[in-house]
TIKOL-106050 format. One record per residue (C-alpha): x, y, z; residue number from 1; residue in three letters. Coordinates in steps of 0.2 Angstrom, whole numbers, always signed. Layout:
<bases>
    xx    yy    zz resi resn
     X     Y     Z  NUM  ala
...
</bases>
This chain:
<bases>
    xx    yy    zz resi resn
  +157  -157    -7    1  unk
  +166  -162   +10    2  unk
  +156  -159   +26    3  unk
  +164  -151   +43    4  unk
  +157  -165   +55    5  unk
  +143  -179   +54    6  unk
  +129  -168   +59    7  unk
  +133  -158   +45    8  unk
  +134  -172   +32    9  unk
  +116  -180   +40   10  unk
  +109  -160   +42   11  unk
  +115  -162   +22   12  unk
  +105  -178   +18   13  unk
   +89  -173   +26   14  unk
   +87  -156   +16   15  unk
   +91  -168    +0   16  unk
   +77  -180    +5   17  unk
   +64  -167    +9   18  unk
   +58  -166    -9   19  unk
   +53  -183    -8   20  unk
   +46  -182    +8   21  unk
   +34  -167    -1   22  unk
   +30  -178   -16   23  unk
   +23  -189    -4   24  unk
   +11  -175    +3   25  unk
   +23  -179   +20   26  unk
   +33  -162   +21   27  unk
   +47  -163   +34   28  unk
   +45  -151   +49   29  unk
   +57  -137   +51   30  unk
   +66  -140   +66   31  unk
   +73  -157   +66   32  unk
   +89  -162   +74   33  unk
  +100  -178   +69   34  unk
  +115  -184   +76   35  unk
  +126  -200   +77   36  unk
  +125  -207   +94   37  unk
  +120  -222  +104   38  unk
  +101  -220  +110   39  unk
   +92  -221  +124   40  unk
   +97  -238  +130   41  unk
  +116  -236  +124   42  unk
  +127  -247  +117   43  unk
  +120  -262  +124   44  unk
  +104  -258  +116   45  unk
   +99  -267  +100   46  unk
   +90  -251   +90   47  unk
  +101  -243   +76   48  unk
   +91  -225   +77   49  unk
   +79  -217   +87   50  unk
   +66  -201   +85   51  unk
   +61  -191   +99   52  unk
   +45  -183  +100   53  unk
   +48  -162   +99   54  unk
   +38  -161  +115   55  unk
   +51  -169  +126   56  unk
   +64  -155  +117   57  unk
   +67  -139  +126   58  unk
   +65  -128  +109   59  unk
   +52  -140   +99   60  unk
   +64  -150   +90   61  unk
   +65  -168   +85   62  unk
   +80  -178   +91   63  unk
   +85  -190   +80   64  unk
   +98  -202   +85   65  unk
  +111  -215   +73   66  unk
  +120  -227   +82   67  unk
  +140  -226   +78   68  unk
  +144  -245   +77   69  unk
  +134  -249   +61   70  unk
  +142  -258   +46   71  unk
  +159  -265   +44   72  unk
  +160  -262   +27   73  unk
  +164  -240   +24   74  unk
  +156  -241    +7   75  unk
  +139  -246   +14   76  unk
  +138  -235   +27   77  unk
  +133  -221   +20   78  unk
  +118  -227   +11   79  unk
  +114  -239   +27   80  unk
  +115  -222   +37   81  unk
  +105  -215   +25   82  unk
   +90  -228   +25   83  unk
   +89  -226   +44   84  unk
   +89  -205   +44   85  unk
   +76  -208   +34   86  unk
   +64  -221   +43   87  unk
   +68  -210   +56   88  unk
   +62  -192   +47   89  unk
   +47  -204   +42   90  unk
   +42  -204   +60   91  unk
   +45  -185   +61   92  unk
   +34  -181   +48   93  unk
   +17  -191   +53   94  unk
   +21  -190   +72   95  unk
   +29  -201   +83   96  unk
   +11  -204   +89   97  unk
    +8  -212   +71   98  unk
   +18  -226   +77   99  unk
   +25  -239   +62  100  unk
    +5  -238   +58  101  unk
    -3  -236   +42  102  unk
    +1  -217   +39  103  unk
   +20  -221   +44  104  unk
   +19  -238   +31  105  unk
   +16  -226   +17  106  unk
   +27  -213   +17  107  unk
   +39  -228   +21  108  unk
   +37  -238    +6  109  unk
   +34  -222    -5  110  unk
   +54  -219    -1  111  unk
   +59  -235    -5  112  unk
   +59  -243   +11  113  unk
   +55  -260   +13  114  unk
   +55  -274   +27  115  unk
   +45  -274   +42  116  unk
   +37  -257   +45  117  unk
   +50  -258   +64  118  unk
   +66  -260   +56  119  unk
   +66  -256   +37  120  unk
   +79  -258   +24  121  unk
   +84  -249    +9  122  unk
   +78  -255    -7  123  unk
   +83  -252   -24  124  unk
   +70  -240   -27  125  unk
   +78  -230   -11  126  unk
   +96  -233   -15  127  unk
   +92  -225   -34  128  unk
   +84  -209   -26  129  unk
   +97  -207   -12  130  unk
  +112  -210   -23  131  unk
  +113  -193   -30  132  unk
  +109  -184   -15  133  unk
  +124  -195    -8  134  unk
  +134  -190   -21  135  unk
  +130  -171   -20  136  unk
  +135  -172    -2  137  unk
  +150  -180    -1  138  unk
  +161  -193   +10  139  unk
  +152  -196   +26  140  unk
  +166  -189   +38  141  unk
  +164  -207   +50  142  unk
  +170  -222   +51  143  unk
  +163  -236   +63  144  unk
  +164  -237   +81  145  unk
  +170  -254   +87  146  unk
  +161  -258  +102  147  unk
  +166  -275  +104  148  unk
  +178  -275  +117  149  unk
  +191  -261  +120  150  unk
  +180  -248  +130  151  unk
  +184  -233  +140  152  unk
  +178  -239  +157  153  unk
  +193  -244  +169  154  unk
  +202  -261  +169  155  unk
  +194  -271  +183  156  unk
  +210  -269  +196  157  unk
  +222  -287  +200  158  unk
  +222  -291  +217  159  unk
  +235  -283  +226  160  unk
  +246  -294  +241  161  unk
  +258  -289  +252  162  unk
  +275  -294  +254  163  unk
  +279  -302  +270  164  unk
  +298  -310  +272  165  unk
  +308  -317  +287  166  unk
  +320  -306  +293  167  unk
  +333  -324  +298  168  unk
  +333  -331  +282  169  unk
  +324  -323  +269  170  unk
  +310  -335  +267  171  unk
  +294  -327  +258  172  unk
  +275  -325  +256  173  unk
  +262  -313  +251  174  unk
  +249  -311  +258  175  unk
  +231  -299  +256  176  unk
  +229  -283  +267  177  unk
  +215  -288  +275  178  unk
  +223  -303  +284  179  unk
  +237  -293  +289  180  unk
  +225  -282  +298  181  unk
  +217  -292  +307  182  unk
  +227  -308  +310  183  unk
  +243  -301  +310  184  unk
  +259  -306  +300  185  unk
  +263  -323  +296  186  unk
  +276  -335  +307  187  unk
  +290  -340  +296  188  unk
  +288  -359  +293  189  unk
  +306  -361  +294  190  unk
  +315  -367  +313  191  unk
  +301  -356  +319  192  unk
  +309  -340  +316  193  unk
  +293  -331  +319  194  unk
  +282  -317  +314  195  unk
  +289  -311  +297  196  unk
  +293  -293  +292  197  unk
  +280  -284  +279  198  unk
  +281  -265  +275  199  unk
  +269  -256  +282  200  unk
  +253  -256  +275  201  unk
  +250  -238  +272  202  unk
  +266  -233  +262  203  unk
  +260  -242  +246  204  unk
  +273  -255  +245  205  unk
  +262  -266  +236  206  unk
  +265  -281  +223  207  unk
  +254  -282  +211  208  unk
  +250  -301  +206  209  unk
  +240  -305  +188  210  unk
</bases>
């Protein structure tokens, strides 16, 4: 089955894990949400999900947040997104209060999660429960974000200089705006020919240099 969007593929996931979330005496609550996004300290940050207490949501949900740059490799990302849904439903189902504590470590390791309780991986007893609820879902409809150096923020703008030539022979120079404001145009260097002609600052004549 094809899903519309990623929140639908990841809504998808969660309903197929919830079964073993209730073997595990851990029942998932009703009103989670889960989204691929950066978290709360952005694409700079170094977490890969994030679950937000229902009290900080304005209709009790929890907020569960995947970063989009994860793996290079499209046919491990859907497991490797799936493995941090569900570190991430874990701390939904005891509490965000429960911390990566003892209730949290045993829901965790009862799914197949392994690792350090902070940042847990799939292991195979995870990747064998999750592969068909994977397969009954469908192609996750993502693909990976590079972050790494094309970004949407503006180009930091060249310098910009302002033509100034000698109205005798030709001679040239740029120069920046803030020099002509206040010291004036330059003198020609050749037989003195004097202050050089520049277009007037406010009409945009500029050069751009770099």
């Amino acid at each position: 089955m094809e899903q519309d969007n990623r929140e639908s593929w990841l809504n998808r996931v969660a309903i197929g894990m919830g079964p073993l979330f209730k073997a595990l005496d851990a029942p998932l609550p009703s009103r989670v949400r889960v989204a691929i996004g950066f978290t709360s300290r952005g694409a700079k940050g170094k977490a890969i999900g994030e679950c937000w207490d229902n009290r900080r949501s304005g209709d009790g949900h929890f907020e569960i947040f995947i970063r989009p740059d994860l793996a290079h490799a499209p046919d491990a990302m859907p497991a490797q997104i799936a493995a941090i849904l569900a570190h991430e439903l874990v701390h939904a189902a005891v509490g965000i209060a429960a911390g990566h504590g003892r209730a949290f470590k045993r829901i965790a390791i009862g799914l197949g999660l392994v690792g350090p309780m902070r940042a847990t991986t799939p292991g195979d007893a995870f990747l064998s429960a999750i592969a068909p609820i994977l397969a009954a879902v469908g192609p996750l409809p993502h693909a990976r974000l590079d972050t790494g150096s094309a970004t949407t923020r503006p180009r930091k703008q060249a310098a910009r200089m302002l033509k100034c030539e000698c109205a005798t022979c030709g001679y040239t120079v740029r120069t920046a705006r803030k020099w002509l404001e206040t010291a004036g145009a330059p003198l020609c260097p050749v037989e003195r020919h004097g202050p050089m002609r520049h277009d007037p600052i406010s009409n945009g004549s500029e050069d751009e240099l770099g």
